[in-house]
C-alpha positions in Angstrom: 14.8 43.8 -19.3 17.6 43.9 -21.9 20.5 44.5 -19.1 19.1 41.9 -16.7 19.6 39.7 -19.7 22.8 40.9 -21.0 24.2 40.2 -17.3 24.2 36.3 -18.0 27.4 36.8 -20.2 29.8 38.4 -17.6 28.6 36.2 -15.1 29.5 32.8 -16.9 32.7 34.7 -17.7 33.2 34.9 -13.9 32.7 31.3 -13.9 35.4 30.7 -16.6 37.2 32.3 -15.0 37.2 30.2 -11.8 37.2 27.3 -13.6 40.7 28.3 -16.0 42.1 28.9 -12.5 41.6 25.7 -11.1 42.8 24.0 -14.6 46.2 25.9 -15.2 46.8 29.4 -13.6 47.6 32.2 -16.3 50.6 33.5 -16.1 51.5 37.1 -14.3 52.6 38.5 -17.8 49.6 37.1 -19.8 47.0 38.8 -16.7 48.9 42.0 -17.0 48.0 41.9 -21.0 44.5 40.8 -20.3 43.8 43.5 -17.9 45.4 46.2 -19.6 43.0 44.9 -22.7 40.3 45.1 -20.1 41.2 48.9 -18.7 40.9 50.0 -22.5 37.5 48.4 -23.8 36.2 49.6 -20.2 37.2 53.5 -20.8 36.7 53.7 -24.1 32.8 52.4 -23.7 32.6 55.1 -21.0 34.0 57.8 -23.5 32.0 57.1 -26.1 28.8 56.1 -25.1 28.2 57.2 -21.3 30.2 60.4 -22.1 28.5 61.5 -25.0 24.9 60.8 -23.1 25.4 63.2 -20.2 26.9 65.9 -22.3 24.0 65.8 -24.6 21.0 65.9 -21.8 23.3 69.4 -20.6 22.1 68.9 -17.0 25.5 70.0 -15.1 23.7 69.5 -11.6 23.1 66.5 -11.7 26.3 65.7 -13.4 27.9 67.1 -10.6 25.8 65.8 -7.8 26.2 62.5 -9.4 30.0 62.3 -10.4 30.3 63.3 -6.4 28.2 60.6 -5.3 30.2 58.6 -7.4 34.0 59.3 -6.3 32.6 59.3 -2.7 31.6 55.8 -2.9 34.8 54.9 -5.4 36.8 56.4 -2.7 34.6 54.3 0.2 35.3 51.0 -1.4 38.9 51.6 -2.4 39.0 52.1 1.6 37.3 49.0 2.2 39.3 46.7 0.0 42.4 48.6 1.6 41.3 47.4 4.8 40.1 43.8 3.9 42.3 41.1 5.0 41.9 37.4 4.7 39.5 35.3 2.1 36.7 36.7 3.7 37.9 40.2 3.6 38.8 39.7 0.5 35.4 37.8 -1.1 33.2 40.7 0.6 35.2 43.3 -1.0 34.8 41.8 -4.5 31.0 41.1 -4.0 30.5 44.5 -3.5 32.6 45.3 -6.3 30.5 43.2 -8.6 27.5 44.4 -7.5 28.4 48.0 -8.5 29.3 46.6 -11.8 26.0 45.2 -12.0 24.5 48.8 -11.5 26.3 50.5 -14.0 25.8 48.2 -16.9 22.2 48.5 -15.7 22.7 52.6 -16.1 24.4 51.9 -19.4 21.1 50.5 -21.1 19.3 53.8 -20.0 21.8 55.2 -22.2 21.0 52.8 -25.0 21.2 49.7 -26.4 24.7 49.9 -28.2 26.0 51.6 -24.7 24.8 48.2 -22.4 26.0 45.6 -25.5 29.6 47.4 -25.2 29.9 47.9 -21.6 28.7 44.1 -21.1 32.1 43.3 -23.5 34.0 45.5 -21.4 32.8 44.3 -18.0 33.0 40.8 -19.5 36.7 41.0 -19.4 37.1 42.0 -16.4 34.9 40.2 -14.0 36.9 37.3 -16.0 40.3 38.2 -14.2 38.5 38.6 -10.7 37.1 35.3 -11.2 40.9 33.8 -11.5 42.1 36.5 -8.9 39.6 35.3 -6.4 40.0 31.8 -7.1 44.0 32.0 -7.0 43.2 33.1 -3.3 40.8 31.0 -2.1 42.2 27.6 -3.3 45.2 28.5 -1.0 42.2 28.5 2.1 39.2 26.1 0.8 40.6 22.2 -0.3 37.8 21.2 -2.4 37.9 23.0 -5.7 33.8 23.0 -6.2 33.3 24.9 -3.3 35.8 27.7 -4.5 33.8 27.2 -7.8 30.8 27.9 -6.0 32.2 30.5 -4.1 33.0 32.9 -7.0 29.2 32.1 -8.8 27.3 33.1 -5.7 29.8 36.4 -6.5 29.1 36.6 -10.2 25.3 36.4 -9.6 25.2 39.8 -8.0 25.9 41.1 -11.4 22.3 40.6 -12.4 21.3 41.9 -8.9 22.8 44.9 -9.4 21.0 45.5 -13.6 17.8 44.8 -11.3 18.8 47.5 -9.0 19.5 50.0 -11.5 15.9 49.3 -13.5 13.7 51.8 -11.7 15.7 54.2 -12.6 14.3 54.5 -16.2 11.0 56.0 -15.1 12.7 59.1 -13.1 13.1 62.5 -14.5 15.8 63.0 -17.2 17.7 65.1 -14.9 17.8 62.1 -12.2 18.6 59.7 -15.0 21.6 61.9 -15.6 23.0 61.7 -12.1 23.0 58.1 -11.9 25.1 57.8 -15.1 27.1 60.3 -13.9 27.4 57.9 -11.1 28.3 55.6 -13.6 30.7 57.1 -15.3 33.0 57.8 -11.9 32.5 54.3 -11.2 34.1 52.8 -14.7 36.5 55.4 -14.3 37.8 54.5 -10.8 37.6 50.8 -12.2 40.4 51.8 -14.9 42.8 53.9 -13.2 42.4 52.8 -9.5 41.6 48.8 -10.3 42.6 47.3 -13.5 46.1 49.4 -14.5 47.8 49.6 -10.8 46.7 45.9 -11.3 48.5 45.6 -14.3 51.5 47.6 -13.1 52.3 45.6 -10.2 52.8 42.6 -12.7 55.6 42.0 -15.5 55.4 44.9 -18.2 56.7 45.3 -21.6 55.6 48.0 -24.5 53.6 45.1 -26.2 51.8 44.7 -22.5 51.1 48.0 -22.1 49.8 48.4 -25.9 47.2 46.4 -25.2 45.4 49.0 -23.4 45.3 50.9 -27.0 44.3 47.5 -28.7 41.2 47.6 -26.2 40.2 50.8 -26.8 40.4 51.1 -30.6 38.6 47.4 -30.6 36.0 48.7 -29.1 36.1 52.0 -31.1 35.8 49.8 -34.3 33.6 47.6 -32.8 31.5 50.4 -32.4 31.4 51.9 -35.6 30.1 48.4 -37.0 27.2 48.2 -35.1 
């Protein structure tokens, strides 16, 4: 279960993430960098591997059907996280955020082995950030600093939950397979635009800031054509 696998990664980047928190808090300009870095490798592993899969199994029913599914429960959880206030709020919203991450990158392997190893690098960047975002909140709340440590791994292992979610969807009809990474593909998308740039854009900006969205996505283009 190459995904299942694959999942340890992001998850100890969670962890890091927690953990550089706790040591010395990044500054607003250098998370605004990071996540626009972030937004990039994330939508260009959905253009060119997640993309390129749908288009080529031409099933536009189930793109549809799938990509609808998909916006709905973007559009559900953007509601949710709207709505969330307080740590607890705020931890449940993430969790379920995670978990979705989890999924996809589960639905990327179906797509191949090169599309999971990239979207784990993408997704590895950004579960970093929630890690420090989650634990910038909760060691306002929670005093002893393992707890919030613990906290955001009990978050991080729904990663993994969510590849094991996604793994009986390799024996369904091709058709089927195509919905859920048209599901997918709605879901990185929201992640970019609705997540990780207004983000970014609420923090200090600069042209070099907002250039690393471009250094992302070429990155990951190059990366690409190496493997």
């Amino acid at each position: 279960m190459p995904a299942l696998a694959y999942t340890i990664i992001p998850v100890v980047a969670v962890i890091a993430g927690a953990l550089l928190s706790l040591l010395r808090k990044p500054g607003a300009s250098f998370v605004s960098a990071m996540q626009h870095l972030a937004a990039g490798v994330v939508f260009a592993a959905a253009a060119t591997e997640i993309l390129p899969q749908i288009k080529h199994d031409a099933a536009p029913v189930a793109t549809l059907i799938g990509g609808a599914i998909g916006v709905g429960a973007m559009l559900l959880l953007k509601a949710l996280e709207e709505r969330a206030t307080g740590s607890l709020a705020m931890v449940g919203a993430v969790a379920i955020d995670i978990l979705v991450d989890g999924l996809v990158l589960g639905l990327a392997f179906l797509a191949g082995a090169k599309a999971g190893l990239l979207l784990t690098i993408a997704l590895t960047l950004e579960v970093m950030f929630l890690g420090v975002t989650v634990t910038s909140d909760l060691r306002e709340k929670v005093v002893a600093a393992w707890k919030v440590v613990a906290i955001v791994a009990a978050i991080g292992m729904l990663l993994p939950v969510g590849a094991v979610l996604a793994t009986p969807v390799a024996v369904l009809p091709q058709p089927m397979i195509v919905a859920f990474l048209s599901f997918g593909l709605m879901a990185l998308l929201y992640l970019v635009t609705e997540e990780l740039l207004v983000d970014a854009h609420e923090r200090p900006d600069s042209p070099l800031i907002s250039g690393m969205f471009f250094a992302g996505f070429l990155g990951l283009l190059i990366i690409e054509e190496l493997m």
